[in-house]
N, C-alpha and C positions, 0 to 999 in steps of 0.2 A: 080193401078187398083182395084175396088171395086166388090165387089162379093154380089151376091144374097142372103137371107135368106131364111128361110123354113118359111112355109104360117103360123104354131104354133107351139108353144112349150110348154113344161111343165116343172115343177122343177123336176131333176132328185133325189133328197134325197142324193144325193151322191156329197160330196166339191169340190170335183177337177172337175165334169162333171159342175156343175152347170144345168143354164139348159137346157135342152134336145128337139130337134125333138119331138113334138108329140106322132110320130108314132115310137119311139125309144123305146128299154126295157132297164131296167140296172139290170145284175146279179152277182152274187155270182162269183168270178174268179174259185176256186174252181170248179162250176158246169162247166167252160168251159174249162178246162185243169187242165191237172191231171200231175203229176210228173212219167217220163220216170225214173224208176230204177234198166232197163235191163245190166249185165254187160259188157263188150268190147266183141266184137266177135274179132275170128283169124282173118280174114278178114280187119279188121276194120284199117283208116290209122287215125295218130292221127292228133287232128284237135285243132286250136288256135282260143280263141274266142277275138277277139280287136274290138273299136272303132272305129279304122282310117280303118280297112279291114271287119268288121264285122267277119265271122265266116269260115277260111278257110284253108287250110291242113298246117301243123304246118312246113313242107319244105318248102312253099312258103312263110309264114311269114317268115322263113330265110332268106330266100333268097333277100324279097323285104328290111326288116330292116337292114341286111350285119350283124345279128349278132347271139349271140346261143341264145336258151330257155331251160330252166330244163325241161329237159328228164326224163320221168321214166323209170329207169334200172329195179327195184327193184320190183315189188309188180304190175306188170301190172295187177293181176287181180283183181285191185282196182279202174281200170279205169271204165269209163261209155260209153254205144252205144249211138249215138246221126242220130236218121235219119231225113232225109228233112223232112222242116216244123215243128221241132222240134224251140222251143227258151229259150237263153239257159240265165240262173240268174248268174253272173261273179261278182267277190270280186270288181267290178267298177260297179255296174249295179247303185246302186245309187247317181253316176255322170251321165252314158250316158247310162241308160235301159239297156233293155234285147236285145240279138244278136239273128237273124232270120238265121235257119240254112239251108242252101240250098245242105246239102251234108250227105252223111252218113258217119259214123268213130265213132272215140272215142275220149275222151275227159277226164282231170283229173277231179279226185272224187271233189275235192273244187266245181267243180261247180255243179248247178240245172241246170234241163233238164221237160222243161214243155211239154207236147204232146197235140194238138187240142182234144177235145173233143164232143163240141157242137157249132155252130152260131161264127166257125172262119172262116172269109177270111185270111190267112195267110200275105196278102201282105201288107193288111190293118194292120194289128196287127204287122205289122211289122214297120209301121210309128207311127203306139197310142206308142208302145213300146220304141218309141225315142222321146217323144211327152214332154216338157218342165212337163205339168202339172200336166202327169203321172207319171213321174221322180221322182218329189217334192211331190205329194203322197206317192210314194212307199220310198222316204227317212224319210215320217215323221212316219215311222212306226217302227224306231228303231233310238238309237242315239248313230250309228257306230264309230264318233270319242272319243266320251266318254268310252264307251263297248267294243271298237276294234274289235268287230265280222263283222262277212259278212252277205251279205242278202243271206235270205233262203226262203224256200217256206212258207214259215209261215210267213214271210213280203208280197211276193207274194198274197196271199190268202186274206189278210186284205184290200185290193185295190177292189173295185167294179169297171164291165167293162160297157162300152154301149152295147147292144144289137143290133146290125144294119141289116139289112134285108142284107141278101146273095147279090144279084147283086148290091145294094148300097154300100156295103164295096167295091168289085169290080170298081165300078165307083171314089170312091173315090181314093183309091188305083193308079187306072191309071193315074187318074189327079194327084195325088201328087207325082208319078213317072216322069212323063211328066214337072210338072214346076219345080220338085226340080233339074232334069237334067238339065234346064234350067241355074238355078239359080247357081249349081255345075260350070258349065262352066264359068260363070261370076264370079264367085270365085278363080278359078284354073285360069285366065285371071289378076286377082289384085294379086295373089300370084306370078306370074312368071314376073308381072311388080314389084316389090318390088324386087325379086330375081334381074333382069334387073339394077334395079338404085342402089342397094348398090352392086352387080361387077363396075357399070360403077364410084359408088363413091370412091370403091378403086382403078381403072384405073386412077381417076383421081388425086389423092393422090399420086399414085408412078411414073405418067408420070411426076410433078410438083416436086417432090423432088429426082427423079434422073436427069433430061432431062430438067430441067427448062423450062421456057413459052414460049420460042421461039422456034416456029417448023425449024427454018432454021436456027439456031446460026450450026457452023462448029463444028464438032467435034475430038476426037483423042484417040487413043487406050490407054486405061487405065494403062495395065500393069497387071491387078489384072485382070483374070479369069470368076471370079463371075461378076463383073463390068460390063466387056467388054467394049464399048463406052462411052466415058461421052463430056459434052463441052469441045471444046477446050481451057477456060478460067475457067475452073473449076479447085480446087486443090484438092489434093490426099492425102490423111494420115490416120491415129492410129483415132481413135476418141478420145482418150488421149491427141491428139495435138490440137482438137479443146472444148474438156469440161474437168473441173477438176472434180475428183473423190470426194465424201466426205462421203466416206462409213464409216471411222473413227468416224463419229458421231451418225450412229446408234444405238439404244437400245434397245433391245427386251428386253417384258412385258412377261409374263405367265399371261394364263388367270384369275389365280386369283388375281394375283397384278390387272389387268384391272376392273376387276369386285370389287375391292377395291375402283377404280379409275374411277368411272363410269362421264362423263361428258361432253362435245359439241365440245369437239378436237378432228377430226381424227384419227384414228391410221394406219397405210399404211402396206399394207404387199406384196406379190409379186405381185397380183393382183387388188389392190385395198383397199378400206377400211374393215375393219374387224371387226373395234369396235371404241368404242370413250370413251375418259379418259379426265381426269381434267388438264392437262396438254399438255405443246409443247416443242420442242425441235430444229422445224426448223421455223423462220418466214419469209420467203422470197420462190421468186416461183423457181421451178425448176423442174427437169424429172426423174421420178422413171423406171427403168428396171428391172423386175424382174430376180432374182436371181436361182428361183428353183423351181419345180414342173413340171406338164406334159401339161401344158398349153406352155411351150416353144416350143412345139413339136405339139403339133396338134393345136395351134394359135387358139382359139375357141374365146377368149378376148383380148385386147388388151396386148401387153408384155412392153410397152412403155406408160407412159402417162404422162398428167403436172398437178404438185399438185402446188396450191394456199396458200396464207395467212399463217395461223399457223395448226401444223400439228406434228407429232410422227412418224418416221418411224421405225420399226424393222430390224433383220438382213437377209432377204428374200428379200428385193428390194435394188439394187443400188442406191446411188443418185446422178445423175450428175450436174453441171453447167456448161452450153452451155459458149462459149465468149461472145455473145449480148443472148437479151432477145426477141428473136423470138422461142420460147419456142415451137410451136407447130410445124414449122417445120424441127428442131429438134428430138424433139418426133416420129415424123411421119418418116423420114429418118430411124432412128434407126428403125421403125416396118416393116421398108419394106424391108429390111435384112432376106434372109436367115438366122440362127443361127443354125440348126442343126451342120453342120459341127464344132460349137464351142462350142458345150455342150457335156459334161460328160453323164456318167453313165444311164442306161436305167429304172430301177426301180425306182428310184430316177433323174431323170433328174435334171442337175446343168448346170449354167452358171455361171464360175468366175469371178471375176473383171480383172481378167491378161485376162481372152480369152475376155472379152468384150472391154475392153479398148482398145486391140491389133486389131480390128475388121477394115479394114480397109475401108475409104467409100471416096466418091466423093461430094464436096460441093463447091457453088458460094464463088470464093473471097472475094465479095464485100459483106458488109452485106447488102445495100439497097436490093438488088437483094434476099437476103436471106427473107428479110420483105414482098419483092412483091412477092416470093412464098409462104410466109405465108398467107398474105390477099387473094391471090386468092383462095387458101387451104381453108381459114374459110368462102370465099364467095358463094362458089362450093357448100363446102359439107350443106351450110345451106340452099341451093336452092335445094340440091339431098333427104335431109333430109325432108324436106315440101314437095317435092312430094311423099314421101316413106309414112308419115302423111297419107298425101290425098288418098293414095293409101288402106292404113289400115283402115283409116275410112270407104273407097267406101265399102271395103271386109266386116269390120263388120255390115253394116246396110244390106247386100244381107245376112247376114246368122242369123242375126235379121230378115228377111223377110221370110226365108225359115222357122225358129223355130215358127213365127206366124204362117204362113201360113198351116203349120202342125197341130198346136195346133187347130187354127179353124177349118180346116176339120173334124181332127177325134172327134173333141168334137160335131159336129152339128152346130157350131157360124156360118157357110157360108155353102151354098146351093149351089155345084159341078157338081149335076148327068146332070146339059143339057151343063157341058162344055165340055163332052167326049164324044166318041161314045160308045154306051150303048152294051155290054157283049151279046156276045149270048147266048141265054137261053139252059141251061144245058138239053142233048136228053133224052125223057123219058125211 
């Protein structure tokens, strides 16, 4: 959809605005908000300011994250008052703005706290304040990864604002509450289809490597607990009885042997590649398991995968050889194992070769059968994977649409006030 322009414009003197509505002013930040540096009343509940929630009581970002935040125990009377309408300068501002506060409380000293002063609509300045253009201003005003400091009002101040007539911030404001709603939904809609197909691509992953392709093959009780039912022509064992170990050949590097050893081989560690060295030590494919760390326990990456060609591994991943070379589903069996129950120690979580090897699983006799779970495996997950694709693209071009779409309103590029209904005028 294409949107209207305003009837002229004039160059605002100012980079980021470019130019400007006519009838637009552009001032001094400074002259329209001044810095709140009242300090924390008794009262006052404290408040977190994020991106993902904007600006809201520091229990409920508990609550929603599941996790803690630094507290001040110490020196509360260091804190700051932050009341509605207040918007607040955060050690992120120059990633994603400034946060629009809708609440009263207090807030830690790191951050600034700007208060309305003159020609704010609050809601409006609440979208310029998230506005790509203003971002990238207000970052080119210091150069935070070089300096390591935070933005302060004195970055704040260096940004000139537009000047927009009172009931046109208004108008705008609603319109870009109204379609970014829009837009949010259609977002949060490609977000929970992505969630949708990587559950259904690992359903489909552990329904084909425990339960093989046929929904009707007979089945029979396992013996083993964790199992429970498997085919009735499936066999039962150690994963010992179906891949040899070849942990004996690992060699762990220290980082400065590697960084001696700088060059285009692999190096493998429990989860992955780590680093790449001038050399190899295994040339043939086969399945690494990691050995140690706390990814075995909250499975965030894969614990199981197949490494190629020539490659180094260290003493943090296992390396097995499957009997045949269906290698991924192999790999995939072993990920879809519980493991808790066979790892060690909690600060250090460990998985031995004696508890991993003794692990005992259910697998097709035959290998064809083992291949035709494997092809189905690499056929599935790259039809579940193209749509997960399709689905990330749809999400980034609707919020490529929302970031224009912002950008041209609060700058004046597209002419808004007759796609809203227009604000009643304030009683005299």
């Amino acid at each position: 959809m294409s949107f209207p322009r305003y009837a002229a414009y004039r160059d605002s003197g100012v980079a980021w605005l470019r130019e400007v509505p006519e009838h637009w002013g552009v001032m001094q930040s400074r002259r329209m908000f001044s810095v709140r540096s009242e300090p924390a009343q008794p009262s006052d509940q404290m408040l977190t300011a994020s991106q993902r929630y904007g600006v809201i009581f520091q229990k409920d970002f508990v609550e929603m994250e599941g996790r803690r935040v630094v507290e001040v125990i110490m020196g509360k009377e260091s804190l700051k008052h932050v009341e509605p309408n207040d918007f607040i300068i955060s050690m992120r501002s120059f990633q994603g703005g400034l946060e629009w506060s809708r609440l009263r409380g207090s807030t830690s000293f790191h951050y600034v706290m700007v208060k309305p002063v003159k020609c704010v609509h609050p809601p409006f300045f609440a979208h310029l304040f998230k506005s790509a253009p203003y971002i990238e201003a207000l970052r080119s005003t210091t150069d935070l990864i070089r300096d390591g400091q935070e933005l302060r009002y004195s970055n704040f101040v260096q940004v000139s604002l537009p000047v927009v007539p009172s009931e046109e911030q208004a108008a705008i404001a609603a319109f870009l509450d109204r379609e970014t709603a829009k837009i949010d939904a259609l977002v949060e809609a490609q977000k929970r289809l992505i969630e949708l197909l990587k559950e259904k691509r690992q359903a489909v992953i552990s329904q084909a490597v425990t339960k093989g392709l046929d929904p009707n093959v007979p089945m029979k009780d396992s013996g083993v607990e964790w199992l429970g039912e498997v085919p009735e022509h499936w066999v039962i064992g150690a994963i010992k009885r179906f891949c040899k170990v070849l942990d004996g050949r690992r060699i762990p590097l220290s980082a400065q042997e590697r960084g001696s050893r700088s060059g285009d081989i692999p190096y493998y560690g429990a989860s992955g590649i780590i680093d790449w060295i001038d050399e190899h030590i295994f040339d043939e494919d086969l399945v690494l398991v990691s050995e140690d760390g706390a990814n075995l326990l909250n499975r965030s990456t894969p614990i199981a995968f197949v490494v190629r060609g020539k490659y180094w591994v260290n003493n943090h991943a296992h390396i097995l050889k499957p009997m045949d070379q269906n290698l991924i589903f192999w790999a995939e069996r072993i990920e879809t194992i519980d493991l808790r129950p066979f790892v060690t120690g909690s600060a250090q979580p460990k998985l031995t070769i004696e508890a991993l090897a003794n692990v005992v699983i259910a697998v097709p006799s035959d290998e064809s059968e083992r291949s035709a779970i494997e092809s189905y495996i690499v056929q599935e997950v790259q039809r579940l994977d193209e749509l997960v694709l399709e689905a990330n693209t749809a999400r980034g071009l609707l919020l490529e649409r929302r970031s224009a779409l912002i950008s041209a309103a609060v700058t004046g590029k597209i002419d808004v006030r007759g796609l809203v209904s227009q604000p009643e005028p304030a009683a005299a």
